[in-house]
GUTILO-415609 format. One record per residue (C-alpha): x, y, z; residue in one letter. Coordinates in steps of 0.2 Angstrom, whole numbers, padded with zeros to 4 digits, always signed. Example, Ala and Ser with C-alpha at 12.3 -4.5 7.8 and 13.67 -1.06 7.14 Angstrom:
BEGIN
+0062-0022+0039A;+0068-0005+0036S;
***
This chain:
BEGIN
+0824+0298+0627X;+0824+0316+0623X;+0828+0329+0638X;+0837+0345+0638X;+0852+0348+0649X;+0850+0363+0652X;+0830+0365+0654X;+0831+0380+0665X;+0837+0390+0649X;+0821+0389+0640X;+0813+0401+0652X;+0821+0414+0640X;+0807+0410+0628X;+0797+0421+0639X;+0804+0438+0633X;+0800+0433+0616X;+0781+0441+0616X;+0789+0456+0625X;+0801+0457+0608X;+0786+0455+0595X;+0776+0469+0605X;+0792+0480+0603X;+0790+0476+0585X;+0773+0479+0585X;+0775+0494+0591X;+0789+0501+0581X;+0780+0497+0566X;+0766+0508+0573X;+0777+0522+0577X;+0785+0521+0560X;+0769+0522+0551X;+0764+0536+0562X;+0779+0547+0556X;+0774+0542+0536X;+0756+0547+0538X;+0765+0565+0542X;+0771+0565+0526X;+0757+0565+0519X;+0741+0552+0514X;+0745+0533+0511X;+0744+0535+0490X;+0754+0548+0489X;+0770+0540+0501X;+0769+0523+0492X;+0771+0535+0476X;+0787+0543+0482X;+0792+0527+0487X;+0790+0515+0473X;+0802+0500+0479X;+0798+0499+0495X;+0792+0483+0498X;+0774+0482+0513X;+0778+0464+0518X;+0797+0464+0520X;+0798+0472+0536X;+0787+0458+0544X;+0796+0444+0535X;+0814+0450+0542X;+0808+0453+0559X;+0799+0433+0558X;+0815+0426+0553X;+0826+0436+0568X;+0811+0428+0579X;+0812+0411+0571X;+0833+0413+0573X;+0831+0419+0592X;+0819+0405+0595X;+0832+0392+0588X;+0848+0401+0598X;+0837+0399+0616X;+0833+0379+0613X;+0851+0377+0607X;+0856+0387+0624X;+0847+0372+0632X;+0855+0359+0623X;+0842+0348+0616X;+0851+0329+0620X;+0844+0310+0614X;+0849+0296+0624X;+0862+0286+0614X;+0865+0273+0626X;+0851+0264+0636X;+0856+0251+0652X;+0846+0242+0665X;+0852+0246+0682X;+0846+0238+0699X;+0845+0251+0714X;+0840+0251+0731X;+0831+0268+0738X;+0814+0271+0745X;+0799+0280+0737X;+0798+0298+0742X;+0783+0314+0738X;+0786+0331+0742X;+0770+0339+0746X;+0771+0358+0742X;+0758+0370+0748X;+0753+0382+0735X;+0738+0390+0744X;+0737+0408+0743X;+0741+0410+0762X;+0759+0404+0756X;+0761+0423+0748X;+0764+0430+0763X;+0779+0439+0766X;+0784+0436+0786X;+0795+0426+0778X;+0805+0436+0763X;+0804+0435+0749X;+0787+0427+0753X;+0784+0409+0760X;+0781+0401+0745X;+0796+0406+0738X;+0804+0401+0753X;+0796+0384+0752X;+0800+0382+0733X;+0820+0387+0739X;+0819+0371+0751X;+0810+0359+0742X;+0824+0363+0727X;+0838+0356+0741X;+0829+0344+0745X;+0826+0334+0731X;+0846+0338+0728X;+0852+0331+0745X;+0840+0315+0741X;+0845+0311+0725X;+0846+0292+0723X;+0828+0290+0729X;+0814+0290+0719X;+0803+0305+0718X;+0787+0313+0716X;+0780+0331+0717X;+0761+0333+0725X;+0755+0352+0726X;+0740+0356+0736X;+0727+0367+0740X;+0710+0365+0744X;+0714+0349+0734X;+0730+0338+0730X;+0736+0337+0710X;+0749+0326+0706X;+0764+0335+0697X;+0777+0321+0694X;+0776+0303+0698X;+0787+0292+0707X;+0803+0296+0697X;+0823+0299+0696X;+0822+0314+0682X;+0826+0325+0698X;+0828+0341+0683X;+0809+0340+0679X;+0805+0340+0696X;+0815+0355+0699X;+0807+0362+0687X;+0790+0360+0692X;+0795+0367+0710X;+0802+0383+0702X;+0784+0384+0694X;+0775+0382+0707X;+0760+0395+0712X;+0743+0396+0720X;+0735+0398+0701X;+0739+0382+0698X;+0726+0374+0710X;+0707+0379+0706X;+0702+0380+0723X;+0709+0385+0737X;+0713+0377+0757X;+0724+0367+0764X;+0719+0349+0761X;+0733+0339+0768X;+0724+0325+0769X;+0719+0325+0751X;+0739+0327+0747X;+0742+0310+0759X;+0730+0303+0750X;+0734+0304+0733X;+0752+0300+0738X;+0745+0284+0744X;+0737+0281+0728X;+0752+0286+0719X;+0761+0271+0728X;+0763+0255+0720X;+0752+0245+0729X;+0764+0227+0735X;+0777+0243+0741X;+0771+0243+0759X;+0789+0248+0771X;+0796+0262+0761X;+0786+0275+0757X;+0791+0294+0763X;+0781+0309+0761X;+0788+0325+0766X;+0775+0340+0768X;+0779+0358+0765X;+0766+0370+0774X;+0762+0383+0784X;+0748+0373+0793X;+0731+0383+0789X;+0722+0368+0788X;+0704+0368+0783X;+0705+0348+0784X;+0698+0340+0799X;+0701+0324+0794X;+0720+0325+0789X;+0728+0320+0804X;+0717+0302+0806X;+0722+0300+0785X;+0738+0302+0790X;+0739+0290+0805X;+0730+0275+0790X;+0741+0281+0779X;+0757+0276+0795X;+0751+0260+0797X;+0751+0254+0777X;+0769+0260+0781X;+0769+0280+0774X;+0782+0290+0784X;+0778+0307+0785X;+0787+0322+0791X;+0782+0340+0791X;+0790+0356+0789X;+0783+0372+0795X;+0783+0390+0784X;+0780+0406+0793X;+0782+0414+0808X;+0772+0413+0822X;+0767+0435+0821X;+0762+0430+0804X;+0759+0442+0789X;+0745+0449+0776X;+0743+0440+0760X;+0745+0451+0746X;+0730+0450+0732X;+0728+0460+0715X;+0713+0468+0713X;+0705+0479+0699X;+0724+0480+0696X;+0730+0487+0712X;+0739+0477+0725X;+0730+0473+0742X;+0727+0463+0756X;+0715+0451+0757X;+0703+0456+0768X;+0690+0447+0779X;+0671+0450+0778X;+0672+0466+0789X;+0684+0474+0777X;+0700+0469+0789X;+0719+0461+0782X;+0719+0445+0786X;+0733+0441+0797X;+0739+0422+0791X;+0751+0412+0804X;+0761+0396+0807X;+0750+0383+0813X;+0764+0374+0820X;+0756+0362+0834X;+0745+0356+0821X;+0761+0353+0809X;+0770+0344+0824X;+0755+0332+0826X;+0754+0328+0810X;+0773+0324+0809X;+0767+0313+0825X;+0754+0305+0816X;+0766+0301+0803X;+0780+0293+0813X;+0793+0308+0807X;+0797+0323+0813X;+0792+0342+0813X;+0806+0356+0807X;+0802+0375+0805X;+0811+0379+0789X;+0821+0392+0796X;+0829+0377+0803X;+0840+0376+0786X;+0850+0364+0779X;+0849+0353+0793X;+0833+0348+0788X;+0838+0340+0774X;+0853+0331+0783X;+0840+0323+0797X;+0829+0318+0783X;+0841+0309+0773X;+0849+0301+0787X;+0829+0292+0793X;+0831+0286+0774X;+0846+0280+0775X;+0840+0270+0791X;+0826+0263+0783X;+0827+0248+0774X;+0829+0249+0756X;+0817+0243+0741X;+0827+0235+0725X;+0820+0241+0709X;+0825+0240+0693X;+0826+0253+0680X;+0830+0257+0661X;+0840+0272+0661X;+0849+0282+0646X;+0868+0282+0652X;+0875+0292+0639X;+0870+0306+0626X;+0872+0316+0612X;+0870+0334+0610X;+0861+0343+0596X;+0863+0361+0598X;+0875+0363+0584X;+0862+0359+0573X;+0848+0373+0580X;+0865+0386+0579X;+0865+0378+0561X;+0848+0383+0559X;+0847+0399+0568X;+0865+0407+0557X;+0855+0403+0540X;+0840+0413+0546X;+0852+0426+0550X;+0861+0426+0534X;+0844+0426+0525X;+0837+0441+0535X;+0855+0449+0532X;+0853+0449+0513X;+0835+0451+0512X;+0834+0471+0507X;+0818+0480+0511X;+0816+0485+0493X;+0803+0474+0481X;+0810+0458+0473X;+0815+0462+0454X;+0809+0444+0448X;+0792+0451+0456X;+0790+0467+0447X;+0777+0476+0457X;+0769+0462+0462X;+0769+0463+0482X;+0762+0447+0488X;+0758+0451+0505X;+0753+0470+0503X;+0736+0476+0503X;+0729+0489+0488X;
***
């Protein structure tokens, strides 16, 4: 099994378009100040050695090397040793809300970062479970199935945002049922579904879905984002930010539902929080688990593995070297052939 150890570092490949645009532009710049010199024949004259496609070959091979550096920052790994191991947990989803109403900022930074803080602590305080990720809007996607690779549902929680979901609402119902599908089918008296909301629910039919869903043996517990003064959602429009407006050309003001969250939790046969509630949240949870009686599964696990960074650090100094000895000037074996120029 291949994994990274360090997965969060490859975020870092982000930054590098914002370093080929720098290039891009240098290169534009440069050429600016030669054409002051004088027309485009009568430079490559004063300048006989200098090679058109050198410039863009080093800076490919700095790329390439920077490339290499960031996944060996990560630490690429391979399972060297695989075990069966037999555990006892319950089956858990987190149901994250990624509607646009989640951007707004009565809570700062904004709810859904809020939300995404939480759900990171709790898939932490509940390792040992097995876990999934839902995120919903006006409908439920499934993220992670039922799993214990708690890094790459981290990771999906830190990327998290209303553009991931194609149309918008707040179909809890939908995220109940998916998690129910999601479910093997013989499990039928430990199944936990924890869902993270700010209760603008557009689905009339969630709480009923979630009192079926109860007695096939689903355990549902709610937590509540926002306050109850609410705040504007921010929107970018023709580039500009705003508030989303109604269709008198007012802000909408977006609040807690909290009774609608606390009857849901009701339905469910958990409990409501309000996540300003912190850390005890997750300690409450964790203890209705560990109440719960416990479903033995059995599961083929790497327990060991090797690193192989050294190798893209290999990879990433020869680049370096290569672009290090690699002069600007036409190749002598070449003459005054330039390969990549133009005439």
């Amino acid at each position: 099994m291949f994994r990274f150890a360090e997965i969060e570092h490859l975020y870092a490949l982000a930054a590098l378009p914002v370093v080929l645009l720098f290039f891009v532009l240098t290169w534009r710049a440069r050429k600016n100040l030669l054409l002051r010199l004088g027309e485009a024949g009568l430079v490559e004259q004063l300048m006989p050695h200098w090679s058109r496609y050198k410039h863009g070959l080093k800076f490919t091979l700095l790329l390439l090397a920077l490339s290499l550096l960031i996944v060996a920052w990560a630490n690429p790994q391979f399972g060297s040793k695989r075990e069966k191991v037999k555990r006892k947990g319950v089956d858990l989803f987190v149901a994250l809300d990624i509607s646009r109403s989640m951007l707004a900022e009565d809570l700062r930074p904004s709810r859904l970062d809020r939300a995404r803080q939480f759900a990171s602590k709790l898939v932490d305080g509940l390792k040992g479970e097995r876990m999934g990720l839902i995120l919903f809007a006006g409908n439920a996607y499934l993220q992670t199935p039922l799993t214990t690779d708690y890094s790459a549902i981290q990771l999906f929680i830190r990327s998290a945002n209303p553009r991931l979901a194609p149309t918008q609402g707040t179909a809890i119902g939908a995220a109940v049922d998916l998690a129910e599908r999601s479910f093997a089918e013989d499990n039928k008296q430990h199944k936990v579904m924890v869902v993270i909301s700010d209760g603008e629910n557009h689905d009339e039919e969630s709480l009923a879905r979630t009192e079926e869903a109860r007695a096939d043996g689903l355990l549902v517990f709610a937590v509540g984002v926002g306050t109850p003064e609410g705040g504007f959602i921010p929107v970018v429009e023709n580039g500009r930010s705003e508030f989303k407006r109604d269709r008198s050309g007012n802000p909408v003001r977006s609040r807690i539902d909290e009774e609608m969250l606390r009857q849901l939790a009701e339905a469910g046969g958990g409990t409501y929080f309000n996540l300003v509630d912190g850390d005890q949240i997750v300690e409450v949870i964790r203890e209705r688990i560990d109440a719960m009686e416990k479903r033995e599964f059995e599961q083929r696990s790497f327990s060991e593995y090797e690193s192989y960074y050294q190798y893209f650090i290999a990879a990433a100094l020869l680049l370096l070297l290569i672009e290090f000895l690699l002069s600007f000037r036409k190749s002598s074996w070449w003459g005054d052939k330039d390969l990549f120029g133009t005439t």
